[in-house]
N, C-alpha and C positions, 0 to 999 in steps of 0.2 A: 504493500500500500504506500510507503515513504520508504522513498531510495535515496540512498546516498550513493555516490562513486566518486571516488579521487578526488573530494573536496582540498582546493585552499583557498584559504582567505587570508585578509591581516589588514593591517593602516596603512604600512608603507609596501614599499617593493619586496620587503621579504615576508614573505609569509610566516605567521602568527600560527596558523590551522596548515597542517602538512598531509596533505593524502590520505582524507579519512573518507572509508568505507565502511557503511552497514545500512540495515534494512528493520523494516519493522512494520508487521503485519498489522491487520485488521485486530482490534478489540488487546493490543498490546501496549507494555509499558515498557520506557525504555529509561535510565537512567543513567547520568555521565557523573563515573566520580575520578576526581584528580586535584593535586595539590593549590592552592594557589598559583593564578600565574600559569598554570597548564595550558590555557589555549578554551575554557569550557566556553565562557560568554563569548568569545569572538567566533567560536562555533556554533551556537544559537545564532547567534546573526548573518552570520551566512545561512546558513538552515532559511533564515526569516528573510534572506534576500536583502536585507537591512546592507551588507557590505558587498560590494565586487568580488564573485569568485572564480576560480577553476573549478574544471568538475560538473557534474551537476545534481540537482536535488530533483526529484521530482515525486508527483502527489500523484496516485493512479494512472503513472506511466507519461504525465504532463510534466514539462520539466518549466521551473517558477522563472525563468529566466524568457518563455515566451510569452507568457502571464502580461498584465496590467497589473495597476497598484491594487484597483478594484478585486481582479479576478484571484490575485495573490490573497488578496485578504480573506476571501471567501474561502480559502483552503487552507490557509497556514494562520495563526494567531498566536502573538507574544506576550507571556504574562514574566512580569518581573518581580523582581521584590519591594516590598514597600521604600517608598519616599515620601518625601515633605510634598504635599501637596500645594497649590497659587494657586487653584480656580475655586471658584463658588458655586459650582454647579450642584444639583439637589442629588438625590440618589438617584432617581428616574432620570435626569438628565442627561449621569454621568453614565448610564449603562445604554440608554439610546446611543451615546455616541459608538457603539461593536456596531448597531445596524446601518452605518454608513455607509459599507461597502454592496449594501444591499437594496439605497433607497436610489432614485432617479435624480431625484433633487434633492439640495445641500440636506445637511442635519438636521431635524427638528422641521422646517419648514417641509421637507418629504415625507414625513411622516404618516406609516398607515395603519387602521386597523389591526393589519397581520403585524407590525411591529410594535405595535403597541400590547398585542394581546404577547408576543412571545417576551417584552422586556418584561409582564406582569410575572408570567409563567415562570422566568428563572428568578427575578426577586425575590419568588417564593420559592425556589428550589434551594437559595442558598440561606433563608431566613432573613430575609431584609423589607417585605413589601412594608411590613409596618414603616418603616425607614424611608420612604420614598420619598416623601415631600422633607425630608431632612437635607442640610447641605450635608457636604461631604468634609467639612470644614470641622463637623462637630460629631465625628463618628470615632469611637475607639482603633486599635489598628487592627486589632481583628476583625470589625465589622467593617472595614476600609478595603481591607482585601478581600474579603466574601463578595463586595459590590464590585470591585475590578474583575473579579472570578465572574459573576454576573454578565458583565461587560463584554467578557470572553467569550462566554457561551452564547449571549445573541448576536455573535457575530458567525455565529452557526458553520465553525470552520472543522476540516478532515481533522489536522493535525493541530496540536496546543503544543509549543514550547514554553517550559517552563525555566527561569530564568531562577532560582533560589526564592521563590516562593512567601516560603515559612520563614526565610530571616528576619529576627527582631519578633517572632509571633510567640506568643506563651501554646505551652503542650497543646492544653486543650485544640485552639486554633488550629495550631498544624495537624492535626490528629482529622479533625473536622475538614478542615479545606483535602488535607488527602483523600479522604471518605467520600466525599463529592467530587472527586474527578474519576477516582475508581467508577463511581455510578456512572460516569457522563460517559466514560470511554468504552461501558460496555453497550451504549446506545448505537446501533449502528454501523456506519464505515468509516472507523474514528481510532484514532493514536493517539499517545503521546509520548513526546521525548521529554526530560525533565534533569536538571541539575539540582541536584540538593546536597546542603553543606551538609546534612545530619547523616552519617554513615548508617545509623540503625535504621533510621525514618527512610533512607532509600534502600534499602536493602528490602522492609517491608513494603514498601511501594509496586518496587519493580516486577519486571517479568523477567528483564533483562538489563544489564550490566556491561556499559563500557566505560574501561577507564585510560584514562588517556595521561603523558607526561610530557613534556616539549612539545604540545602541539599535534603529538599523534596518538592513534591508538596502541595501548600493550595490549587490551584485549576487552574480547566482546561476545560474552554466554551469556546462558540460560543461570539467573537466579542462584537454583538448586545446585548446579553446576559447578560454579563461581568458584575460584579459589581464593580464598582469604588471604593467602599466605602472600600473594601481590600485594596485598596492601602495603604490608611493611615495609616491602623496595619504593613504592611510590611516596611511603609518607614521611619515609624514612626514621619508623620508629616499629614496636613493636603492638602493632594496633591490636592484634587479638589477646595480647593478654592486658594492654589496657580496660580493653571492654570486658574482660573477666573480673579484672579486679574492683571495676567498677559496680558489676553485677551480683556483687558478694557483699555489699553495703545493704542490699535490699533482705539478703536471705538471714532473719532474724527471729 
């Protein structure tokens, strides 16, 4: 469903992202872990068409590089991690803006029915309708990101790249926002690729696992598969028996 071949990207003339391959079916999760500075976000952006790359990405055999801005949105969608917010838009306002790739005319003044009824419908798939005439100015950051997650999904795309998500979010949240996309990705002909700093939180996420260092892939399985024992070269520490020792704090 989402191929990738021989991707690079980067800012300058040398490439950032080195020759990254993989693939990722229908109703799948895919997760990118690597150290700081590995190359993840400027991976996601090419993914998102956001950078110039080599290579190509392509969503059901389309490759986003023949795409519009329009037709790219409607298949690929970028959620990041929270920031400072500068606008004043309400909750309703700021999740209409996912349906712009989808309306005829600008934002807000295109506005139909059918998008009116789908920005209601995910409002309340993430717990926010009550919140709708709320700005966004005066929302907790967990209910900040539920409405950009909102945002995401009526913009009714194949693939969601996830940018760190849950940074800055208390358990609860992240626990929550994963549990909603788990549901969203099994709706359908739908993926997602996803970065997340929490090793345990992607581990329980994924289907699948690639981890990358300089830029490229070391490797890229199945979950259950997966060998732990990578970590430690990539994080250059002994991560499995931190996670042990830290999992022995609980057993009391």
């Amino acid at each position: 469903m989402f191929k990738v071949a021989h991707l690079s990207c980067g800012y300058t003339d040398v490439p950032v992202v080195k020759d990254v391959s993989f693939q990722v079916e229908k109703g799948q999760r895919l997760c990118i872990l690597g150290p700081n500075g590995c190359g993840k976000t400027t991976l996601l952006r090419g993914l998102a068409g956001i950078l110039p790359t080599a290579g190509s990405v392509k969503v059901q055999g389309v490759d986003i590089k023949e795409l519009s801005a329009r037709q790219k949105s409607r298949r690929i969608a970028l959620m990041s991690q929270l920031s400072t917010t500068y606008f004043t838009y309400t909750v309703y306002e700021t999740v209409m803006l996912g349906r712009y790739a989808h309306q005829k005319r600008s934002v807000f003044l295109g506005e139909t029915e059918k998008d009116h009824r789908i920005v209601q419908e995910n409002l309340e798939r993430v717990g926010m309708l009550e919140y709708k005439d709320r700005l966004i100015t005066e929302l907790s950051g967990g209910q900040l990101q539920r409405v950009f997650l909102a945002r995401v999904f009526v913009q009714e795309p194949q693939v969601i790249l996830l940018d760190e998500p849950t940074n800055h979010l208390d358990l609860k949240y992240q626990l929550e926002l994963i549990e909603m996309l788990k549901e969203w990705v099994g709706e359908g002909e739908r993926c997602v690729v996803g970065v997340l700093h929490d090793i345990n939180l992607a581990l329980s996420f994924a289907d699948d696992i690639l981890l990358m260092e300089d830029g490229a892939v070391v490797a890229c399985e199945n979950v259950k598969d997966f060998d732990l024992s990578l970590l430690d070269s990539i994080y250059h520490m002994d991560v499995q028996q931190f996670m042990q020792d830290s999992l022995q704090r609980w057993k009391n």
